[in-house]
C-alpha positions in Angstrom: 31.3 2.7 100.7 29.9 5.8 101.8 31.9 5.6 105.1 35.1 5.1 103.2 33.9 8.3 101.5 33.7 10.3 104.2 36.6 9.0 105.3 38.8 10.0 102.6 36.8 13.7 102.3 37.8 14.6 106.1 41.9 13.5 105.3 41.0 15.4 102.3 40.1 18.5 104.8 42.4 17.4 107.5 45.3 17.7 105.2 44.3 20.7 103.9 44.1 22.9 107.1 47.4 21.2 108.1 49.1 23.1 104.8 47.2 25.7 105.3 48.8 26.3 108.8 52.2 25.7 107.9 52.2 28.4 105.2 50.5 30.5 107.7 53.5 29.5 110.4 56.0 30.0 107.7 55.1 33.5 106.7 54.5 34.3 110.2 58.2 33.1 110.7 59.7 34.9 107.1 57.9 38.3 107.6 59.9 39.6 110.2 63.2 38.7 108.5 62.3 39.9 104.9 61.3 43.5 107.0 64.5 43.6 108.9 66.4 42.6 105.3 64.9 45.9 103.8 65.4 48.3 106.7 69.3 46.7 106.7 69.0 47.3 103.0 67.5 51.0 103.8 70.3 51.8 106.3 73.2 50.4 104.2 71.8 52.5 101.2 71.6 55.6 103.9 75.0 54.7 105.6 77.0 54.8 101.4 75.2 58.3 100.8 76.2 59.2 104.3 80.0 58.3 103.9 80.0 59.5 100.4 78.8 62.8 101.2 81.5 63.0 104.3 84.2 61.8 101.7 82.8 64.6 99.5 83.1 67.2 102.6 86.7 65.9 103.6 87.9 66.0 100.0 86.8 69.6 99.6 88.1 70.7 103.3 91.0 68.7 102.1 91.2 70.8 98.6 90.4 74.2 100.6 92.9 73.8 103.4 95.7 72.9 100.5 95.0 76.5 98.7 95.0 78.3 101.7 98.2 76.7 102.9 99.4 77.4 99.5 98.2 81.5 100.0 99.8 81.4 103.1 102.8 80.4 101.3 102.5 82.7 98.4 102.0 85.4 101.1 105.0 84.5 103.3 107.3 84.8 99.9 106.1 88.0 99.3 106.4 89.3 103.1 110.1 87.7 102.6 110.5 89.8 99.5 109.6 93.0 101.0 111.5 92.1 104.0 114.3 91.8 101.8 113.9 94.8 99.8 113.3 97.1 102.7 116.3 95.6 104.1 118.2 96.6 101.2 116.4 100.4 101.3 117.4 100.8 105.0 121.3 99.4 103.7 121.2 101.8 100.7 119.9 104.9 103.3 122.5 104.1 105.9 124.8 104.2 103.9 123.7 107.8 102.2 123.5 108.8 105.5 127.2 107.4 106.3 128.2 109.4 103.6 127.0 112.2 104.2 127.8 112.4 107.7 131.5 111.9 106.7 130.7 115.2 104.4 129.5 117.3 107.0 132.1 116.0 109.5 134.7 117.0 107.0 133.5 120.2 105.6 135.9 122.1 108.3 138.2 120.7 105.2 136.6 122.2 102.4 136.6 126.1 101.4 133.5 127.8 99.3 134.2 128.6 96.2 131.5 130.2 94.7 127.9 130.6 96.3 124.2 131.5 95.3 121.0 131.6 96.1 118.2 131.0 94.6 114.4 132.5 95.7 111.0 131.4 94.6 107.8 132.1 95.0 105.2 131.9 97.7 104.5 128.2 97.6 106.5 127.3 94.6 108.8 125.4 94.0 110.1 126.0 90.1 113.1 127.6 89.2 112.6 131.7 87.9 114.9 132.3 85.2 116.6 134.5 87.4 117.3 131.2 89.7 118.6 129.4 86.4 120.9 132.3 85.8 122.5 132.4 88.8 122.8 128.9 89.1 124.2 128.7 85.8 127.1 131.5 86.8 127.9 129.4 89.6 127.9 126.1 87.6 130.7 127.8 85.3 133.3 127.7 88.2 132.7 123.6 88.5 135.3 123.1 85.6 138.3 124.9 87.3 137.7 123.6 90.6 139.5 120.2 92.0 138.0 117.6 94.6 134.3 120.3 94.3 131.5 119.5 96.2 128.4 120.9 96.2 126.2 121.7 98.8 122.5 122.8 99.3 120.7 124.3 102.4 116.7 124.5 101.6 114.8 126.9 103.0 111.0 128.7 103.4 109.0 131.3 104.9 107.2 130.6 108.2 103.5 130.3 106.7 102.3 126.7 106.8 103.2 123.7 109.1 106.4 122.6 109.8 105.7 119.2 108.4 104.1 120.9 104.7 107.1 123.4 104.6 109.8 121.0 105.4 108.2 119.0 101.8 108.3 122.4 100.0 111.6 122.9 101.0 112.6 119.5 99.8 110.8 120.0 96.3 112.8 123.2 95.8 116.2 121.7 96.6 115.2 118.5 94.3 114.6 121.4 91.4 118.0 122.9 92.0 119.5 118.9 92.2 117.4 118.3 88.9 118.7 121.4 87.1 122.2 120.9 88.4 122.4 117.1 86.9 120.3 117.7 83.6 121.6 121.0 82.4 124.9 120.8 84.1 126.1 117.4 84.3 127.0 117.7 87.8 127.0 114.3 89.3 124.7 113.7 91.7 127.2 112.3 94.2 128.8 115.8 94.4 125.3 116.9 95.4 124.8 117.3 99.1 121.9 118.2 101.2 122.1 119.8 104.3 119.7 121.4 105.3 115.7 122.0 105.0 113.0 123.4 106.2 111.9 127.0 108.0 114.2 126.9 110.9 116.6 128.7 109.8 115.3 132.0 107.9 117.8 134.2 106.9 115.5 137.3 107.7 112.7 137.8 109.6 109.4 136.2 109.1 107.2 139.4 110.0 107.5 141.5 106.3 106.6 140.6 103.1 110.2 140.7 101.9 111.7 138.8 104.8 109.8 135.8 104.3 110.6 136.2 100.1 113.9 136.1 101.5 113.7 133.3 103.1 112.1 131.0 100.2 115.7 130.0 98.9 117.9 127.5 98.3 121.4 128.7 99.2 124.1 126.8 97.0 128.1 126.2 97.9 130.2 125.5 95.1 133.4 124.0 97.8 136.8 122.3 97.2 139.2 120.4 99.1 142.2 121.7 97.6 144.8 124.2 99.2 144.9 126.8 96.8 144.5 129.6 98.2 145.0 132.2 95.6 140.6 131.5 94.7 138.8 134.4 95.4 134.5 133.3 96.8 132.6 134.7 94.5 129.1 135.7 95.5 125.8 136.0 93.1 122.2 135.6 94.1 118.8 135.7 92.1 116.5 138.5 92.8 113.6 137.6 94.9 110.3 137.1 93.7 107.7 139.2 94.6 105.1 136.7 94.1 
């Protein structure tokens, strides 16, 4: 009896230390897959935040390359715009300067009528009331006088640069032009202007009165027409002193 005892107590142990080392092989087995299951689990969690973050990236690159193409478009329509409207500048000027080309050319048709000039101070370039007057004497002859132009030669002293007195000059033949138009109703397609500037002084530059003298507009009331029976008639405003 006691044999069959120990008989059954070692199958007892024996059967034991057999489970015992299959659960030992079997997690020696498992291990190593479960650990490479959660680092593939690791990387494919990794690999989604990766591509989502390049998706993110592309989508904004995508988003930022769309408004720039769209300011490079905005841009180009505007650079077209301004192409087209210094297009139509440089049209509008050729064809001023077409016209008055033609003028000049032609004057060897026209006779003066009446003629002025008006004087203004050192550096100014408003109209003394003595300038309005005369202006206004040969403004009266405009009525009585066919196929009239009129036409404006600006002038200045020699103090200052060529470049500041050829803008002064301008300014005081735009004030005549302005006067002309507002007070007179003179069209401003009758007005011409010929000349500007200090280059051609109409006394000399080396006295105090020369060079008031030669801050003027001269002004040319001429016609087309063949009467002949018009007599020029010649005013001018007192210099300024100033």
């Amino acid at each position: 009896m006691k044999r069959i005892c120990l008989t059954l107590m070692l199958a007892m142990v024996a059967a034991a230390s057999i489970g015992c080392s299959t659960k030992n092989y079997v997690r020696q087995q498992t291990t190593p897959l479960i650990n490479k299951t959660n680092e593939l689990d690791d990387m494919t969690a990794t690999n989604s935040k990766s591509i989502k973050d390049v998706d993110q990236r592309a989508q904004a690159g995508i988003q930022q390359a769309q408004a720039s193409a769209d300011a490079a478009d905005n841009k180009a329509l505007a650079a077209g715009a301004s192409a087209d409207k210094a297009q139509m500048a440089a049209n509008s000027a050729n064809q001023r300067v077409d016209t008055l080309t033609n003028t000049v050319i032609n004057l060897d048709n026209y006779r003066s009528v009446a003629e002025t000039s008006v004087h203004f101070g050192f550096n100014k370039d408003n109209l003394t009331k003595e300038a309005k007057e005369a202006i206004d004497q040969l403004a009266a002859s405009v009525a009585t006088t066919k196929g009239y132009i009129i036409t404006l030669e600006g002038g200045t002293d020699s103090v200052g640069s060529s470049d500041y007195n050829y803008s002064l000059s301008q300014r005081r033949a735009d004030a005549v032009i302005q006067y002309l138009a507002s007070e007179k109703s003179i069209p401003a397609y009758k007005i011409y202007l010929i000349g500007l500037g200090k280059d051609k002084p109409v006394e000399s530059n080396t006295t105090s009165a020369g060079r008031a003298k030669n801050r003027r507009v001269d002004i040319h009331l001429m016609t087309n027409t063949g009467a002949s029976d018009q007599q020029t008639q010649t005013t001018s405003a007192n210099p300024s002193s100033m």
